[in-house]
Structures are given as structure tokens and as C-alpha cells.
C-alpha positions as CSV (number, residue, x, y, z in Angstrom):
1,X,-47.1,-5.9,-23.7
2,X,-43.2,-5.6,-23.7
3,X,-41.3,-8.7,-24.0
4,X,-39.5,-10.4,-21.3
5,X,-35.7,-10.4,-22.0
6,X,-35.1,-13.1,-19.7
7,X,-37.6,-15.7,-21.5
8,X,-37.7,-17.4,-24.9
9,X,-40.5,-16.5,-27.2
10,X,-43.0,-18.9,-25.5
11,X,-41.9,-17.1,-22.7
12,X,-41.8,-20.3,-20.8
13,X,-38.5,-21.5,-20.9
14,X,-35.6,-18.9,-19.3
15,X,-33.0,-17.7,-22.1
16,X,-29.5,-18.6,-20.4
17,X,-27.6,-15.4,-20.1
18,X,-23.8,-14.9,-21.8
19,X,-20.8,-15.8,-19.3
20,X,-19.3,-13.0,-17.9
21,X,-15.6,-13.3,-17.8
22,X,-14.3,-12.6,-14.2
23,X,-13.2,-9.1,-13.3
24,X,-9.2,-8.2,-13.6
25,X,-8.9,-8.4,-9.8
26,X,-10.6,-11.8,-9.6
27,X,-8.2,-13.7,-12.4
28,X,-5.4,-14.1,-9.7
29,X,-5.0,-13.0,-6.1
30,X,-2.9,-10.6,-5.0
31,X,-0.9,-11.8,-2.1
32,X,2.3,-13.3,-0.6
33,X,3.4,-16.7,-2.1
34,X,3.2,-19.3,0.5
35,X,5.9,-21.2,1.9
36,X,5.4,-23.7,-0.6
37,X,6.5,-21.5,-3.5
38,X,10.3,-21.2,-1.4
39,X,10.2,-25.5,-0.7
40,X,10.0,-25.5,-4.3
41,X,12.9,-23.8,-5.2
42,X,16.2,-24.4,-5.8
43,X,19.0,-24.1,-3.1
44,X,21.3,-21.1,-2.7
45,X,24.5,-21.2,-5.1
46,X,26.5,-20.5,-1.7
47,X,25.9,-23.9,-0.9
48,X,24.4,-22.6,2.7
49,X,21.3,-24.4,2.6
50,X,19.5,-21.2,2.0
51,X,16.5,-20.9,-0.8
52,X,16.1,-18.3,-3.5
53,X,13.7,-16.1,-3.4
54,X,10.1,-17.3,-5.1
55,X,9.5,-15.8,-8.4
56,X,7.3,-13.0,-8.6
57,X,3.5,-13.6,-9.2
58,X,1.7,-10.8,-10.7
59,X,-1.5,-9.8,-10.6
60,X,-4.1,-10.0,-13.6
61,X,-3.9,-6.2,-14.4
62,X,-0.2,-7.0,-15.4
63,X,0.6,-5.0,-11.3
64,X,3.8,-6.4,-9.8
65,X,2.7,-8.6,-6.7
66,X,3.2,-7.3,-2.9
67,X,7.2,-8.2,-2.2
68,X,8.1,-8.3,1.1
69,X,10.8,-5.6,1.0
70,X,8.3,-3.2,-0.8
71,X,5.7,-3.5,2.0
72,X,8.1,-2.9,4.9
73,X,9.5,0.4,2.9
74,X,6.0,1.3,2.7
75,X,5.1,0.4,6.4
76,X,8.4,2.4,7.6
77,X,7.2,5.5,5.5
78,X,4.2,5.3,6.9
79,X,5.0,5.2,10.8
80,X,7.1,7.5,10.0
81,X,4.9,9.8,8.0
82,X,2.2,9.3,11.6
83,X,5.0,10.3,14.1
84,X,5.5,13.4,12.2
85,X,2.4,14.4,11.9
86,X,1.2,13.2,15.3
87,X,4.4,15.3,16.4
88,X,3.6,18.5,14.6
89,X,-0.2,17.9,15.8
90,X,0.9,17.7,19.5
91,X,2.6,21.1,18.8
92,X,0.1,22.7,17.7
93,X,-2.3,21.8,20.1
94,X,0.0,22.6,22.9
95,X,0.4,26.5,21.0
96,X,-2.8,26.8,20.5
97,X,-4.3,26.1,24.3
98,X,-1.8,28.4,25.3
99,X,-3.1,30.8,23.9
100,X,-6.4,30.2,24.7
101,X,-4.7,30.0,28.4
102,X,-3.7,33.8,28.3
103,X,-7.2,35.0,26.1
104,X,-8.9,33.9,29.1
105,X,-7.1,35.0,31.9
106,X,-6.9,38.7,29.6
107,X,-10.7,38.3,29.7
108,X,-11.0,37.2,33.3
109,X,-8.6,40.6,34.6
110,X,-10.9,42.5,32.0
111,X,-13.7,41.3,34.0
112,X,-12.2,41.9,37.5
113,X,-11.4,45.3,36.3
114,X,-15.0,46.0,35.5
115,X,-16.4,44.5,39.1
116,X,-13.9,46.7,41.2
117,X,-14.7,49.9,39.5
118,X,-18.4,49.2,39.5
């Protein structure tokens, strides 16, 4: 009879497994610091009441965290990226039922043709 992995060799008593350690994405979140990360920093040298930036938090993989300039770059690239395709797309579309427009209507007169010299 194999033996159970899982029990001790009285096979009564359950054999506690090893700890695991968390998966690189689970050590530390990847997001936005809150806005209790900027009340904690120090005031602007300008003297205008304005706070620093918070200091980067990275990610357990040793990734640079989200920044806010980063993700509107990256959401600007993006709409753009859709307006041009979605642009281009229109075009084609538009070429392409013409042409379907004038296959048809070559088809139709082919058709017409064939009636009146039948």
C-alpha cells in the first residue's frame, strides 16, 4: 500500500507542510501611494506651501512603481494609437464597400443584359 505523504508514520496525525514564501507580486502591491505618503512629506523649498513628490515605492520584482506622469504618457499613446487605427479602419471599410457598391451594380447590368436579350 503506498504511503500517504500528508500523514506521519501512524498515519494518524497530519505532517504540517513547509511555508511557502509569498509569490514576487504578492510581497508589495503595485499601486499609487495614497495621499498620506504626500501629508508626510516635507514642504516645497519655494516656500509655496506645495509638497514634494512621495518617494517611489517599488515593486518586489525590483519594477519601478506606476508614476503618475508614466501612466498618462502611456494613456495618451494609447488613445492615440485607437484614433489611428479606428481612423485607418473607417477608411478602409468605406474603400472597400465601395467597391462592393460598383461589383454589384457590374453584376446587376450583367444580369439586365442577359434578361433583355433573352
Amino acid at each position: 500500500m503506498p504511503r500517504n505523504p500528508l500523514t506521519g508514520p501512524d498515519r494518524s496525525v497530519p505532517v504540517p507542510l513547509p511555508a511557502t514564501p509569498p509569490p514576487p507580486w504578492r510581497e508589495q502591491p503595485l499601486f499609487l501611494p495614497g495621499p498620506a505618503a504626500f501629508k508626510a512629506s516635507r514642504p516645497h523649498p519655494g516656500g509655496s506651501g506645495r509638497r514634494l513628490r512621495a518617494p517611489a515605492r517599488t515593486a518586489g520584482m525590483g519594477l519601478e512603481a506606476l508614476r503618475l506622469r508614466v501612466v498618462r504618457w502611456a494613456l495618451l499613446v494609447a488613445f492615440g494609437a485607437g484614433v489611428l487605427v479606428g481612423w485607418q479602419g473607417g477608411r478602409a471599410r468605406r474603400r472597400f464597400l465601395l467597391w462592393r457598391k460598383r461589383w454589384l451594380q457590374s453584376r446587376l447590368e450583367a444580369a439586365q443584359k442577359k434578361l433583355e436579350t433573352a
